[in-house]
TIMI-537022 format. One line per 10 residues: number of its first residue (from 1); for each residue x, y, z of N, C-alpha, C. Coordinates in pm, 1 decimal, padded with zeros to 6 digits. Layout:
# TIMI-537022
NUM) X Y Z X Y Z X Y Z; ...
# end
This chain:
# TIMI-537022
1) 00930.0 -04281.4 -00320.8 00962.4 -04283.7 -00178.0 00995.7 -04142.3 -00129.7; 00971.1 -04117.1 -00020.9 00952.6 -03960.9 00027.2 01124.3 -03948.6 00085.0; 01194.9 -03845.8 00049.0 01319.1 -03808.5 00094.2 01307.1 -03772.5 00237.6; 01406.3 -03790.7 00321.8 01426.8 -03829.3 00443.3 01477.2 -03691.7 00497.6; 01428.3 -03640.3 00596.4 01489.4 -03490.2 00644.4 01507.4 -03486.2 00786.2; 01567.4 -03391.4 00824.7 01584.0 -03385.0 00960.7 01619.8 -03230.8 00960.6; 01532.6 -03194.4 01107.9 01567.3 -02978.9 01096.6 01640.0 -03002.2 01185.3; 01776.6 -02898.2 01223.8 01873.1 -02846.6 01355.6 01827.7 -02706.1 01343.9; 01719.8 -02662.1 01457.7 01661.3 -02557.6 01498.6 01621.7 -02544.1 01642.1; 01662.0 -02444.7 01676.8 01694.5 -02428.2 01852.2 01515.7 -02375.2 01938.4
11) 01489.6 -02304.7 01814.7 01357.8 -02207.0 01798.6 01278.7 -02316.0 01841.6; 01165.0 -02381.5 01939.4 01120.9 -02457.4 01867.7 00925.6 -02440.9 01846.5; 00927.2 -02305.2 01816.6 00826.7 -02279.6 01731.5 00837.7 -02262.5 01590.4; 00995.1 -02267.9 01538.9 01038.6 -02279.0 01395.0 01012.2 -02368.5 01373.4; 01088.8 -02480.7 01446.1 01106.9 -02603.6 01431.4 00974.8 -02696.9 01400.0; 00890.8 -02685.4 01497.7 00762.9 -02696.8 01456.4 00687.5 -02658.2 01318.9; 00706.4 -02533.8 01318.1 00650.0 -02476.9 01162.2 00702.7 -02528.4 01078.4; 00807.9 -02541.4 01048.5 00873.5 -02610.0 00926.3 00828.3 -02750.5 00941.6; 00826.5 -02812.7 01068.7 00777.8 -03017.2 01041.1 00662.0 -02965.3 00992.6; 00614.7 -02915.3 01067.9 00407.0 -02913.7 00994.5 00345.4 -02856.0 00866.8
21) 00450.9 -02780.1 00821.0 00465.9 -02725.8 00667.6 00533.7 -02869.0 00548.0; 00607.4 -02912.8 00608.2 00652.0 -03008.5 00560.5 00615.0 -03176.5 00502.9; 00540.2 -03139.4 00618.6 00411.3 -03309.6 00645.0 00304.3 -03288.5 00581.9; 00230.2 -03129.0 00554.7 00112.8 -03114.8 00541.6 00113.5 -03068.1 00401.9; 00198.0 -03006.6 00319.2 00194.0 -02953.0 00222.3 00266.9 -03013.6 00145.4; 00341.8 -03148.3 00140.8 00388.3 -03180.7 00012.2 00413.7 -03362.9 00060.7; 00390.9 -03382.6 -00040.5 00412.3 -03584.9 -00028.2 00554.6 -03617.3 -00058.1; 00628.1 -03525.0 -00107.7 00740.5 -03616.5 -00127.3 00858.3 -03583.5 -00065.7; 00848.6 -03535.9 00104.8 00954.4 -03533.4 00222.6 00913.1 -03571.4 00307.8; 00959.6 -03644.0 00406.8 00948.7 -03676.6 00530.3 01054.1 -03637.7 00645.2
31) 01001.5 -03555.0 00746.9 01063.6 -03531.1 00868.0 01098.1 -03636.7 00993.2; 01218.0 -03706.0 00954.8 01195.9 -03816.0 01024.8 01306.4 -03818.4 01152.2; 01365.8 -03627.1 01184.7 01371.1 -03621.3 01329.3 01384.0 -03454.4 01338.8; 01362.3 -03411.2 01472.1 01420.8 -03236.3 01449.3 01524.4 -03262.5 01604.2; 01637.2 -03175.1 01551.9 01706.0 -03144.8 01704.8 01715.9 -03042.4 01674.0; 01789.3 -02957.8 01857.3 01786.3 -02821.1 01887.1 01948.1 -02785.1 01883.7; 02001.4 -02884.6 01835.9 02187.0 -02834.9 01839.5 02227.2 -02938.0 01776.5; 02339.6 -02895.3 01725.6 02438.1 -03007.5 01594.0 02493.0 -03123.3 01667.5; 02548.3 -03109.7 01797.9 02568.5 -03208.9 01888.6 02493.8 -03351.7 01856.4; 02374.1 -03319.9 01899.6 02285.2 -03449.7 01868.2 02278.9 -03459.8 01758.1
41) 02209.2 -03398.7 01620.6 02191.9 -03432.8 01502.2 02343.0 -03532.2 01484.5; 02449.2 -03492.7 01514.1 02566.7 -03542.9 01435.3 02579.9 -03683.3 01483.4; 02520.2 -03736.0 01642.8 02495.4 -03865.6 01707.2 02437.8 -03941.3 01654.2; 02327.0 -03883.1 01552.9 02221.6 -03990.5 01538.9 02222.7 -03981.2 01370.4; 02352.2 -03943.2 01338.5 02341.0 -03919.2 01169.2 02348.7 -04038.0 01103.7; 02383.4 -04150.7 01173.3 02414.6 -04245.6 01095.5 02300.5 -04334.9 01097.1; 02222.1 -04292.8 01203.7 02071.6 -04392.0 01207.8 01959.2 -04314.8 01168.7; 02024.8 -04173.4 01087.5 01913.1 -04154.6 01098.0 01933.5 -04146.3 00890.7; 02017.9 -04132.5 00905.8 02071.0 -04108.5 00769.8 02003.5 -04010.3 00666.0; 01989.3 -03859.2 00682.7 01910.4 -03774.9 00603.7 01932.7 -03803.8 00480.3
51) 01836.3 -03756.5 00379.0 01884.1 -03710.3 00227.3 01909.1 -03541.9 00240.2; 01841.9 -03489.4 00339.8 01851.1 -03326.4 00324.3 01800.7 -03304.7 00496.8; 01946.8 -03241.3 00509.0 01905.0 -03115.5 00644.8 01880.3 -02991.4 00604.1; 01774.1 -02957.0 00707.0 01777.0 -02808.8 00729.0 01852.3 -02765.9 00856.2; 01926.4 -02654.6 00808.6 02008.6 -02613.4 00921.0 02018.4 -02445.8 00955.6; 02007.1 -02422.4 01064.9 01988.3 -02290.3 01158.8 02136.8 -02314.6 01156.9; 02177.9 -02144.7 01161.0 02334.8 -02098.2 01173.6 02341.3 -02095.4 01353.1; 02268.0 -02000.3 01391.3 02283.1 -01961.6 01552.5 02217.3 -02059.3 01634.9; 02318.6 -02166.1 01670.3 02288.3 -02266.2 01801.5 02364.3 -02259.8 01920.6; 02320.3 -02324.6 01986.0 02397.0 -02342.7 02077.5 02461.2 -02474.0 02107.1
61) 02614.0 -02447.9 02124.9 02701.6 -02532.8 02126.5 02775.3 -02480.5 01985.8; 02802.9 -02611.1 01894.4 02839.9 -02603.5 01799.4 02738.2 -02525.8 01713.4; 02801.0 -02417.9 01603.4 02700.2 -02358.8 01529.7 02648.2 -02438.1 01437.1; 02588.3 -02378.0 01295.5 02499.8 -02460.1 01196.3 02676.5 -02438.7 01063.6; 02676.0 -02381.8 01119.2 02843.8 -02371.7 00962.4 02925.0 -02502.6 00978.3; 02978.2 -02493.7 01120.1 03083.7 -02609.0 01143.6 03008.1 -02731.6 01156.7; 02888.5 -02736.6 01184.4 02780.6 -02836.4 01168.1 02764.6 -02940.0 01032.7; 02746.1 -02794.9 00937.4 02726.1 -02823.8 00811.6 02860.5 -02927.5 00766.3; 02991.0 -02882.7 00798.7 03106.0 -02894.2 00797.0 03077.7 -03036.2 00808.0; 03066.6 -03078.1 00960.5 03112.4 -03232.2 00982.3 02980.9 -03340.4 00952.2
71) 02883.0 -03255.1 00923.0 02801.0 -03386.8 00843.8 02796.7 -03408.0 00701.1; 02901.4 -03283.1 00618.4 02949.9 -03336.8 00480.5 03060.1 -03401.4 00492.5; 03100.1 -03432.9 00602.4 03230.9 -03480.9 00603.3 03222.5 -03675.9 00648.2; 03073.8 -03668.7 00734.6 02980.1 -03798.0 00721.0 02935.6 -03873.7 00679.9; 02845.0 -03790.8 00588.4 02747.2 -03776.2 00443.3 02769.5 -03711.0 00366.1; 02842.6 -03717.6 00295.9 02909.9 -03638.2 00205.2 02746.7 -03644.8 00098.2; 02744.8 -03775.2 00050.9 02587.6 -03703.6 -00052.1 02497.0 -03603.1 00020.1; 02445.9 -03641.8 00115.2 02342.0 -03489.8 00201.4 02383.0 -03380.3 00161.5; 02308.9 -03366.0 00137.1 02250.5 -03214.4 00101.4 02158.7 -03151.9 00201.4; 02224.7 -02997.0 00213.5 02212.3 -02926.5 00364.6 02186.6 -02810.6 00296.8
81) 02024.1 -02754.4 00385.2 01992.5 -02637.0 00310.3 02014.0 -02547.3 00434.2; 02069.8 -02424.2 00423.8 02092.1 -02349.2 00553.1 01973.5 -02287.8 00539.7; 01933.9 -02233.6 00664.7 01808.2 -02140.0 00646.9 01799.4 -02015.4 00828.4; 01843.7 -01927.8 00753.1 01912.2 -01803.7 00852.1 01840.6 -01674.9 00841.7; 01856.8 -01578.9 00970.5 01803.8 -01515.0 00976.1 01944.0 -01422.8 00935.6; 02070.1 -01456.7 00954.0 02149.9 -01353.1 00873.0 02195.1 -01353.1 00750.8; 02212.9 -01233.0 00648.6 02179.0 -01209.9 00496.3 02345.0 -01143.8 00481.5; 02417.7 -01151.6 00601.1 02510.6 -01073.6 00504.3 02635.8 -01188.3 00446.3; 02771.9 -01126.8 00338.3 02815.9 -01222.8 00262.6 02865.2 -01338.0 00354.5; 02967.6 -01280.4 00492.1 03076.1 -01362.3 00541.2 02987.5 -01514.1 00569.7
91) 02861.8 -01533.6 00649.7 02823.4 -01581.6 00690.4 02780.1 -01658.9 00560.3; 02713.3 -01621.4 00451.6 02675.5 -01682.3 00298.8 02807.7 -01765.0 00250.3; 02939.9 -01724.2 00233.4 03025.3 -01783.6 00192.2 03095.3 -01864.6 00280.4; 03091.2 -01847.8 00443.5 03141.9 -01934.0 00499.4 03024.5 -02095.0 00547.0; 02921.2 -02046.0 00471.5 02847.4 -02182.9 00520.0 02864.4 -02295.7 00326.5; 02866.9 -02202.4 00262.4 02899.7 -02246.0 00117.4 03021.8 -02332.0 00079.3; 03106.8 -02289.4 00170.6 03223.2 -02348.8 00182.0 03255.0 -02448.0 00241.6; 03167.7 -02426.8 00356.8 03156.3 -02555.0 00470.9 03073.8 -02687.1 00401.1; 03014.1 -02647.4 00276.0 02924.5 -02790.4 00190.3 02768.0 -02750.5 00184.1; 02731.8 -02608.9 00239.4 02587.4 -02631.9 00212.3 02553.6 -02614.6 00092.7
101) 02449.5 -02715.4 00033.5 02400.3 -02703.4 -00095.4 02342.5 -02529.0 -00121.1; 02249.4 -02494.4 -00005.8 02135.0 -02377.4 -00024.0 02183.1 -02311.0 00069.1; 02078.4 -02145.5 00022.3 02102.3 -02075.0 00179.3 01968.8 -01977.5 00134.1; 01896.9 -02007.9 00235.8 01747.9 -01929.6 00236.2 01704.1 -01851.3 00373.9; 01652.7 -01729.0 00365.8 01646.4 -01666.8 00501.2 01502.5 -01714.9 00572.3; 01510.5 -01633.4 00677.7 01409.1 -01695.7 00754.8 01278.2 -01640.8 00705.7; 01285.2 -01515.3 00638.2 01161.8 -01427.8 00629.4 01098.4 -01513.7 00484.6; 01164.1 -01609.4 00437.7 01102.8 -01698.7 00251.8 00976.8 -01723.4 00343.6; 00903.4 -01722.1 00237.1 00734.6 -01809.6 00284.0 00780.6 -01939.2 00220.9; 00633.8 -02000.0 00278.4 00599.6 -02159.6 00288.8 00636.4 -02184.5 00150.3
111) 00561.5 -02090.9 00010.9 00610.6 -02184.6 -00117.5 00760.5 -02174.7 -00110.9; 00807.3 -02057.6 -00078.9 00945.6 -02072.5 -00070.2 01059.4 -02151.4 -00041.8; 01022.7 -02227.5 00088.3 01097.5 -02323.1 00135.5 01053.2 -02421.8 00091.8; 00943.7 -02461.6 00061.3 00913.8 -02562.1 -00031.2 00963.9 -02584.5 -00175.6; 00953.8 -02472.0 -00222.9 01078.2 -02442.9 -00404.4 01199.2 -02504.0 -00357.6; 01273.4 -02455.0 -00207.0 01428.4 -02497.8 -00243.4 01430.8 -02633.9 -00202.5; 01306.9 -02666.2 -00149.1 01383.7 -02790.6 -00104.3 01366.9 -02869.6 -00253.2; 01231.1 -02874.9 -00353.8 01234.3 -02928.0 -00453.2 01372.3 -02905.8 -00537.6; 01428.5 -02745.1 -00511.7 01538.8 -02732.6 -00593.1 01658.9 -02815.4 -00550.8; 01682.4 -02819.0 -00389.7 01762.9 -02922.7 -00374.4 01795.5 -03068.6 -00414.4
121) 01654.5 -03101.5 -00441.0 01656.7 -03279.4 -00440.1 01661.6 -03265.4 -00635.2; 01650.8 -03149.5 -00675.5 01696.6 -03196.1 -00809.6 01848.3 -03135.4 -00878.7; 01900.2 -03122.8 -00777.6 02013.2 -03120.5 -00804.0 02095.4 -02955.0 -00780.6; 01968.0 -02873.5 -00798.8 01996.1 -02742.4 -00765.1 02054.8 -02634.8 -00639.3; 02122.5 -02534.3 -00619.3 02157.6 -02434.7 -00492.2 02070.6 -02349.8 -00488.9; 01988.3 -02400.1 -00430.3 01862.8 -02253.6 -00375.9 01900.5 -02135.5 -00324.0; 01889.4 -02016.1 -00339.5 01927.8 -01937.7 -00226.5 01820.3 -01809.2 -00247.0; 01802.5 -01763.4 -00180.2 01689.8 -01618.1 -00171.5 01738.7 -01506.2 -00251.1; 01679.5 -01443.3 -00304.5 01719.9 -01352.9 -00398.2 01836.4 -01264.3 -00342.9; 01830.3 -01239.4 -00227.7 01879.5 -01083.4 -00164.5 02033.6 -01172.4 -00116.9
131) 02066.7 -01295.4 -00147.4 02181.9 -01388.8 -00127.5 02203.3 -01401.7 -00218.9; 02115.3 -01456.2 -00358.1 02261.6 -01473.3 -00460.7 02262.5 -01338.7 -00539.9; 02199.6 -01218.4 -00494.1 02274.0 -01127.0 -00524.5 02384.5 -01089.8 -00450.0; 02417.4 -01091.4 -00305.2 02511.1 -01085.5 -00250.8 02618.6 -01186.3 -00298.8; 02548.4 -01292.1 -00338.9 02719.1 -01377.9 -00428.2 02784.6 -01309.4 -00566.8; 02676.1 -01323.7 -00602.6 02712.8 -01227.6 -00735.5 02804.4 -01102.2 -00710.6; 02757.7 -01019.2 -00708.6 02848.9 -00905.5 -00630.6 02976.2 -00913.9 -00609.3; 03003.3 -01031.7 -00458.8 03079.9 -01074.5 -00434.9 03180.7 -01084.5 -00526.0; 03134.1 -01211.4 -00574.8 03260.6 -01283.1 -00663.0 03266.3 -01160.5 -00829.0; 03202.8 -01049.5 -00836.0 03191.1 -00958.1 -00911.2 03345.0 -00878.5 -00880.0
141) 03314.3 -00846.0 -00769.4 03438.5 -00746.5 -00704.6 03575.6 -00751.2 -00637.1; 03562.7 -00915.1 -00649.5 03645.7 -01019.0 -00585.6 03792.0 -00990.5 -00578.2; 03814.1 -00916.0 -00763.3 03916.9 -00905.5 -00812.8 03963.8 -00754.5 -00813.1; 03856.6 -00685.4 -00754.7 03852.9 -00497.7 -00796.8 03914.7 -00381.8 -00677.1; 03766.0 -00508.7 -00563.7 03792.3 -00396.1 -00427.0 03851.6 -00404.3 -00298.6; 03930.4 -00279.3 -00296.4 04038.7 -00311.4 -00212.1 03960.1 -00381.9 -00061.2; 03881.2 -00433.9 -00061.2 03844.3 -00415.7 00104.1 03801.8 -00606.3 00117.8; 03788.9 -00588.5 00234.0 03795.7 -00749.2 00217.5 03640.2 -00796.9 00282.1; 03622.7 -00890.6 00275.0 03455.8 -00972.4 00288.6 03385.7 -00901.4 00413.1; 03502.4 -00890.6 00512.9 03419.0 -00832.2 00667.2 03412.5 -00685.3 00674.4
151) 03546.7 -00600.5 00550.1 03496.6 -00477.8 00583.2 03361.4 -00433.6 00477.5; 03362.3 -00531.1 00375.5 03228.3 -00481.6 00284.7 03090.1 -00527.2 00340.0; 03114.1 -00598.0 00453.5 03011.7 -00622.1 00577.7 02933.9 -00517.9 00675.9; 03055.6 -00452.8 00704.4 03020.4 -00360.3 00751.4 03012.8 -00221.7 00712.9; 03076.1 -00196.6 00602.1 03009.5 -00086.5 00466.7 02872.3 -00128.7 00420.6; 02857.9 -00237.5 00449.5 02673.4 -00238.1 00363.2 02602.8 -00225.0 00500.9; 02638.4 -00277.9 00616.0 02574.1 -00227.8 00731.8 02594.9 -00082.5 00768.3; 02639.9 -00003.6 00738.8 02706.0 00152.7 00761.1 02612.9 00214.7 00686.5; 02617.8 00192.1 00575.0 02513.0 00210.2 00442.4 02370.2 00196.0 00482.6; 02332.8 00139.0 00565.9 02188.7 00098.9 00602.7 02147.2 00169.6 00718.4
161) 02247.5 00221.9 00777.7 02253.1 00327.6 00901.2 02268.0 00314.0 01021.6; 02319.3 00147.4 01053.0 02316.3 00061.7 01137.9 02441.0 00191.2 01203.2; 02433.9 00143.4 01404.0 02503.1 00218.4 01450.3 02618.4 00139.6 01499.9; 02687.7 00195.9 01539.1 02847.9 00072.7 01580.6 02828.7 -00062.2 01624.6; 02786.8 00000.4 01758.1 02670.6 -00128.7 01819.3 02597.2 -00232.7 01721.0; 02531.4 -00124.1 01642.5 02407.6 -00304.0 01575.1 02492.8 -00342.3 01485.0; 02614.7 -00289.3 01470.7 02714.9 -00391.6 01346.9 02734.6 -00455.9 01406.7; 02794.5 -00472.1 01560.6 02876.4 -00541.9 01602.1 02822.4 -00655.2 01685.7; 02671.9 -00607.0 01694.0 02593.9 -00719.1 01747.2 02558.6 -00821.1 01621.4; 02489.8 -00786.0 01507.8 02504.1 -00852.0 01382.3 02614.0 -00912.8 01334.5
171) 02702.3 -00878.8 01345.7 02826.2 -00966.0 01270.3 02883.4 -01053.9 01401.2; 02851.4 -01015.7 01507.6 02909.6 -01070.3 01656.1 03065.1 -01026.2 01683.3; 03087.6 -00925.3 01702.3 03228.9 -00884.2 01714.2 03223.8 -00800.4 01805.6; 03298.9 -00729.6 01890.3 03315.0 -00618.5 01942.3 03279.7 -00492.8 01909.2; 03272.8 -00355.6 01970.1 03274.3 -00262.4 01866.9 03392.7 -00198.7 01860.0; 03484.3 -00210.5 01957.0 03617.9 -00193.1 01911.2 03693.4 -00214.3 01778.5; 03658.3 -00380.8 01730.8 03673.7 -00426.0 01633.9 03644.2 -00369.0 01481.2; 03488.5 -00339.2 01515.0 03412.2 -00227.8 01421.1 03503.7 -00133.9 01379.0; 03509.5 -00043.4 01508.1 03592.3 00027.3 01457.2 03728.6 00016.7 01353.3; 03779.1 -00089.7 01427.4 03909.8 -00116.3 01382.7 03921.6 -00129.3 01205.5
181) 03790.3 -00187.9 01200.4 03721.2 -00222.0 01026.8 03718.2 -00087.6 00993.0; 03603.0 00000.1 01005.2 03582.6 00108.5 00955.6 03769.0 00207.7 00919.7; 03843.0 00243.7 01054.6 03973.0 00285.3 00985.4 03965.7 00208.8 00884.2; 04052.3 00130.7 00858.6 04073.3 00025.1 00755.7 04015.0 00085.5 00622.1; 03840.4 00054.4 00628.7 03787.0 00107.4 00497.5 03833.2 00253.1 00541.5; 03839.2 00321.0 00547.2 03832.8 00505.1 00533.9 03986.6 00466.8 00491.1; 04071.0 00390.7 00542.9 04263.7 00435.0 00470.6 04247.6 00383.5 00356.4; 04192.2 00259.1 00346.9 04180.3 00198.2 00158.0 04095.1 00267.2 00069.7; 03984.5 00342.6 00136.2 03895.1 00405.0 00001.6 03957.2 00539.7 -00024.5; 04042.2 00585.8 00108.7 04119.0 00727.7 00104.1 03960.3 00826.4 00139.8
191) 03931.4 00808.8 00267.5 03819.9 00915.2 00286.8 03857.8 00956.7 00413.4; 03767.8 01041.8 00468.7 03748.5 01095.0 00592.3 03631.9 01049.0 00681.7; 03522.5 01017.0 00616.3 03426.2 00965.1 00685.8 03295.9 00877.4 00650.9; 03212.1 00871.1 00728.2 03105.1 00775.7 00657.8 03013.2 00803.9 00546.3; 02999.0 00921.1 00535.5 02888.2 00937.7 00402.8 03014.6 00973.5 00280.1; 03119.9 00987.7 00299.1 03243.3 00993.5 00169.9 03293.1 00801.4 00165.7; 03275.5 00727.7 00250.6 03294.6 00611.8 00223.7 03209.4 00531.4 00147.2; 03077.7 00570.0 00210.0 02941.8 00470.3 00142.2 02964.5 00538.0 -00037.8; 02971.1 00675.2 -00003.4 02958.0 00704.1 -00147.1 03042.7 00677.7 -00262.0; 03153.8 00640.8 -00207.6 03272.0 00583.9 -00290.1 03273.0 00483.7 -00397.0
201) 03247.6 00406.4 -00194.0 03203.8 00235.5 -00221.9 03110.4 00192.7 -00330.9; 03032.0 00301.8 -00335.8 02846.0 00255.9 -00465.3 02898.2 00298.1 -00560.2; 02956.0 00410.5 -00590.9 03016.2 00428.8 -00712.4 03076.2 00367.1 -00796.1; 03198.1 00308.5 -00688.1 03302.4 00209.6 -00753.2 03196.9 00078.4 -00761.9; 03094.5 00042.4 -00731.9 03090.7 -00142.3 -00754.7 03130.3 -00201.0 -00623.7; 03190.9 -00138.3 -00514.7 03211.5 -00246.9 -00402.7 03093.1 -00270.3 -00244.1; 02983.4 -00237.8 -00273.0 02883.8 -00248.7 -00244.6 02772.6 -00199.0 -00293.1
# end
């Protein structure tokens, strides 16, 4: 019998691609609804009863995290594969936490999302390479570096050359805030500035 799915994707030329990837390339899932916000999916969870969502982080209304949240709290068996266009940790560990089984970005190809979902239904946490190296890491340094999940967020975005602005549009914060992070890392790593911070940071293991 074909496992029962349902996408929460706002996109809906995603949304589309993924049903028609889904229907056409493998016999043993069925897409048997898509919505564009967690609102509805969470209305119709009980009639509709998934074995596996796919879930978009950036919606509107309620996001795909707190989403994830109250349909393990529903369906606790479902299994919820996130699938995002953002790669950095906070967002990886706060949807992990919230109950998602997986977390795969948007850029995986077709076999790709097709692997996790097989990996899901057998019991497995899918996630894209460039994520569970970011877990790894993570829970690597967990115990080491002084800085905490949002400022090593924005040290690996600093690192990449991103400018105040595209941190703060990426992580969704202010750039005041940014800032407020960056002091922070420069008093805990003991530097003066950005190319003595990044370089610290790689040295030591904390990005």
């Amino acid at each position: 019998m074909r496992k029962k799915i349902i996408i929460v994707e706002d996109n809906q030329d995603v949304q589309e691609a993924f049903k028609l990837l889904i229907e056409t390339k493998t016999n043993d899932y069925s897409v048997i609804n898509t919505y564009d916000n967690c609102e509805d999916a969470l209305s119709n969870l009980k009639t509709d009863l998934p074995e596996i969502v796919l879930m978009d982080i950036d919606l509107p209304g309620m996001n795909g995290i707190e989403g994830t949240r109250q349909i393990r709290q529903t369906l606790p068996k479902t299994d919820i594969l996130i699938i995002s266009v953002h790669e950095n940790s906070q967002y990886v560990f706060d949807a992990l936490c919230a109950g998602a089984t997986g977390y795969i970005t948007k850029n995986s190809n077709h076999t790709q999302l097709l692997k996790a979902l097989d990996e899901v239904s057998a019991g497995g946490a899918p996630m894209s390479t460039h994520i569970a190296k970011l877990v790894v890491k993570s829970f690597r340094r967990e115990s080491e570096s002084p800085l905490t999940g949002r400022e090593t967020d924005v040290l690996n975005l600093l690192a990449e050359g991103k400018s105040y602005m595209d941190i703060a549009d990426q992580i969704s914060v202010s750039k005041d805030t940014v800032k407020f992070h960056i002091k922070n890392i420069y008093l805990k790593l003991q530097v003066s500035n950005k190319i003595e911070a990044v370089t610290k940071a790689k040295s030591e293991g904390f990005i």
